[in-house]
Steps between C-alpha positions, in 0.01 A plus 500: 500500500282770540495830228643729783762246597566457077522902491720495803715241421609723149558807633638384851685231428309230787116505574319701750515425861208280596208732689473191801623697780795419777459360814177222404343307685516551912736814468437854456459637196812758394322808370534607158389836288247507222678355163457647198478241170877376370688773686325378869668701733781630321352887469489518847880566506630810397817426275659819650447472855371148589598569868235736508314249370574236775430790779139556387407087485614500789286729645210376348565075557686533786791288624497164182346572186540267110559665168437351173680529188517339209690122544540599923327594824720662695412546893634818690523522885496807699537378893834414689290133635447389132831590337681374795388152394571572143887603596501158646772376252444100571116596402578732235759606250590797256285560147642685222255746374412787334813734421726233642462294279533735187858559633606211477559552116818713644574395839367132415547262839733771733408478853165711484354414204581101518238269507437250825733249521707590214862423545655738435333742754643224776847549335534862466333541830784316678740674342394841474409545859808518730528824242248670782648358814540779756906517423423541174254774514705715761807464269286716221391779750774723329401449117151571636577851663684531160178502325268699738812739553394572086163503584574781690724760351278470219232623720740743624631651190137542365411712788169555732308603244516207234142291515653168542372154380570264777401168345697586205791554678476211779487295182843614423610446824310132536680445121856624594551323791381182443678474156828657733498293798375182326702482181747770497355710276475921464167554317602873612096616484569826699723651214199511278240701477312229263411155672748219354344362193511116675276639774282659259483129296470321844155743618386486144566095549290497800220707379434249207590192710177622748310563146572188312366288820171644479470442084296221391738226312359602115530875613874432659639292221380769226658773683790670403805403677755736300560745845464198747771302272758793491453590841611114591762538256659826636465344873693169396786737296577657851455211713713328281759737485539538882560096553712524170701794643516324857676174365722681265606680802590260701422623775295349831356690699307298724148674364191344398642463130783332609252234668318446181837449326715319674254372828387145549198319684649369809242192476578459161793584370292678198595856326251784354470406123617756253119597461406495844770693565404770288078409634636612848725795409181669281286433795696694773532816272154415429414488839666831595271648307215287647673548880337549837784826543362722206127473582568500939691781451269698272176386730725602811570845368145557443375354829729721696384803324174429589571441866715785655539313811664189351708735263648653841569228701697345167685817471585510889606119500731576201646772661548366817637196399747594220614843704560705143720156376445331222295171559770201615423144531470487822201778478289222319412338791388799733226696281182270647269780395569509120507162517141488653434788190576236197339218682189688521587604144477172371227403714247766337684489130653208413685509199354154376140511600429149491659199441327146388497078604322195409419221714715143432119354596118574558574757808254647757577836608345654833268180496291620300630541140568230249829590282520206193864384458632773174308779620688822518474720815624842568567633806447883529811609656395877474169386628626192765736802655182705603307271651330678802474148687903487557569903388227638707191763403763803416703226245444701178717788725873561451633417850859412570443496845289140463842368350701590824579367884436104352179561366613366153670249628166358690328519169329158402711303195432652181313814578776712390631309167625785202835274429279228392466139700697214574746344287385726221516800737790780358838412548584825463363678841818590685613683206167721438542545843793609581522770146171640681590552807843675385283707216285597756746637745694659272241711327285590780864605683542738189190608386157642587218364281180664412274406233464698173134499549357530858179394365587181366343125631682181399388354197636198368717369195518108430708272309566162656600711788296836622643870592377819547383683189594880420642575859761738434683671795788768584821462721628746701853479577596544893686657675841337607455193349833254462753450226394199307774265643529160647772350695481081553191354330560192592510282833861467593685182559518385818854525667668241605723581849865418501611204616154357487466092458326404152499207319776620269746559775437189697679137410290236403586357798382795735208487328358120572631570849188789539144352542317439189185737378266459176432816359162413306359759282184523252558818269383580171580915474879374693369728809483190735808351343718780552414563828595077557781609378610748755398272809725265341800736486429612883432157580840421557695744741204393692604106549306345200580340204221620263368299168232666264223352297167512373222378677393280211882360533443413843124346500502159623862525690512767712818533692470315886828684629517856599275784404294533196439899375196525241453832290209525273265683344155450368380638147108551544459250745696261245859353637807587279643299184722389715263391846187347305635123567603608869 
């Protein structure tokens, strides 16, 4: 062992990387920066803002570059053709790194911060999923307005002049509904002037999380933990008490908590473990804090301050749409244009920046570079999402427009990828969605925004996630706007005429007299199987006698008598739980 290795091996725990390059032999050599001795390439990030970082190696080494620290080589890839291959999940699979992996000394093996291949990821992921079906999420629309209704007459009450904080207080709003609509709890943020103490403990969490991954082992390990260990401690005492308080209750909700309670994998019959349960429950206030909402929102708001034109047609779509009503359910669906805003949002400021695979073996990517089995590569989302090649010359511009009339739909696979990939992707989309797009309406329909400081330019903030930094703003109330009241918030049941032949009124016998149907379904959020479900019910006052199953149920024996009715869905390009035999 060599004296540097020797030296490295003390302070970092493992020796340093070996200086033979990637990609040997016939393939192309994968850049690298100028190392310095033990540290290599480490002072090359800046612990504050490695983003920044990332941007400016990219400039210089172009689309794949390698950088060494001590124990790893880590390669980095800045072009939609190259991470496209990487995203190729039967090639590649998800590496804990970095930050990730320091949190896993308080969410331990929840959903994002499990290892590959762990079981219990494949457990709670079953179960915890049909939480975010579309039902699901529509049935929460009014305990969302609930929360951005606070949002607002806080705003209101303050008045035009008050200089406003917005990531501080789409926090509370990212916080109050997810802990709200997921578990049934009032963290009541917007009756404080101070933020909660557990939010404070879970930023303060995140900020050393980010710091500890970039300490050398003998550096980390004589650290002082005292502020890390009570933060942990006063994030378990609440999580604790909410499933506590749940079970004394005895009450079900149907939520997300009562999934990790009482909800079992339908392939194996398996429930959450006490300490996965409490793993998954710190992870999604964890994650509120974390969320796509609370940085979109805050990038939005400063995107459409800085482009009048976008601000207006926002403004006109929410007007014209809503007609001076409060938002309704059924509004969701018809506001394309502030959809196309937080799509181009996340395009050019994803909350997580990047996200990071390994090969299962030796892989080739573009036919040119050798990846060894065990490396770790990190796609640049934030990077990957401006490629000119698919985004065009003007893709460092804030343009909604290029998000309209099925232009994102025609994008190429995984050029537009801030929910993550595959299996591994966010299971928690159509819920940041859908509290956007009702925050959004609501508080351009009430307000005018201007910023605090005309002269300010975006500068940037980063955790494990990245927001704007000292943007403050004003809002001006307007004119006429709407009482803060709902009617339905959630889809209604669908009627059933009088007189109308279903399978509960008809005799057994009237029934095998009507032509027999299979009703095959694959399902794992209970969208497909629900809507099974209804062609079943109508199936007989129109002559059939109908039978539903899986499609796993039915592989190998299909029925040979009357028609067959498959509804499924795919989960990034994978077939349900419930299809994969089919």
């Amino acid at each position: 062992m060599s004296f540097i290795d020797l030296v490295s091996r003390l302070i970092y725990g493992q020796p340093i990387s070996p200086e033979t390059s990637l990609s040997p032999g016939n393939y192309t050599p994968i850049p690298q920066p100028p190392t310095v001795p033990l540290l290599l390439n480490t002072p090359q990030i800046d612990k504050k803002l490695p983003h920044e970082s990332f941007r400016l190696l990219h400039q210089k080494y172009g689309e794949i570059y390698v950088l060494a620290f001590p124990g790893r080589r880590v390669v980095f890839l800045n072009s939609h053709r190259l991470t496209l291959e990487a995203l190729d999940e039967k090639k590649f699979h998800k590496a804990l790194t970095g930050g990730l992996l320091e949190l896993r000394g308080l969410v331990g093996d929840a959903l994002f911060t499990a290892h590959h291949g762990e079981h219990n990821w494949e457990i709670a992921h079953r179960i915890l999923t049909p939480a975010f079906s579309p039902a699901n999420i529509k049935g929460m629309f009014g305990d969302m307005f609930d929360i951005a209704s606070q949002l607002v007459l806080k705003w209101e009450r303050y008045g035009p002049e008050h200089i406003i904080i917005p990531a501080e207080d789409f926090t509370r709003l990212a916080f109050d509904t997810v802990a709200l609509c997921t578990m049934g709890y009032r963290v009541n943020s917007f009756y404080n002037d101070a933020v909660q103490p557990f939010i404070v403990s879970m930023a303060d969490y995140l900020l050393e999380a980010q710091r500890r991954a970039t300490m050398p082992s003998v550096v980390k390990a004589l650290s002082s933990t005292a502020k890390w260990d009570s933060d942990r401690e006063l994030m378990n005492e609440i999580v604790n008490k909410v499933i506590s308080d749940r079970r004394r209750s005895g009450i079900q909700r149907g939520d997300l908590l009562d999934l990790m309670l009482h909800g079992k994998d339908p392939r194996t019959g398996e429930s959450l473990s006490e300490e996965n349960i409490r793993y998954q429950a710190s992870q999604i206030f964890f994650l509120s804090l974390a969320q796509t909402d609370q940085g979109m929102l805050t990038f939005i708001t400063y995107e459409l301050l800085k482009s009048p034109v976008s601000y207006a047609k926002v403004r006109e779509e929410v007007d014209r749409v809503l007609q001076g009503k409060p938002i309704q359910p059924e509004h969701l669906s018809k506001l394309p244009y502030i959809v196309a805003v937080m799509r181009e949002a996340l395009r050019l400021h994803p909350p997580a920046t990047a996200i990071a695979v390994t090969p299962y073996e030796d892989t080739v990517l573009g036919g040119e570079y050798m990846i060894p089995k065990g490396t770790v590569v990190v796609p640049q989302i934030a990077r990957i999402q401006r490629d000119s090649t698919v985004w065009g010359e003007d893709a460092e511009k804030f343009k909604p427009e290029r998000m309209l009339d099925g232009n994102f739909e025609a994008l190429p696979p995984k050029a537009w990828i801030p929910f993550g990939n595959g299996a591994r992707a966010c299971i928690g989309r159509p819920f940041a969605w859908q509290e956007a797009i009702i925050a959004l309406a609501t508080l351009f329909q009430r307000f005018d925004f201007v910023m605090a400081d005309e002269s300010y330019n975006l500068t940037l903030k980063q955790t494990l996630t990245i927001k704007p930094d000292n943007f403050h703003i004003r809002a001006i109330p307007r004119d006429n706007a709407p009482p803060l009241v709902i009617g339905a918030t959630s889809a209604p049941k669908p009627a059933t005429n009088v007189g109308e032949a279903t399978p509960a009124t008809l005799s057994n016998e009237e029934m095998e007299k009507k032509v027999p149907m299979a009703v095959l379904y694959g399902s794992n959020t209970g969208s497909s199987e629900a809507f099974a479900q209804r062609i079943a019910s109508a199936a007989a006052s129109n002559g059939f006698n109908a039978r539903i199953a899986t499609l796993d149920a039915a592989t190998g024996h299909l029925p040979t008598i009357g028609p067959t009715v498959i509804i499924t869905a795919s989960f990034e390009g994978e077939p349900a739980d419930n299809a994969g035999r089919f």
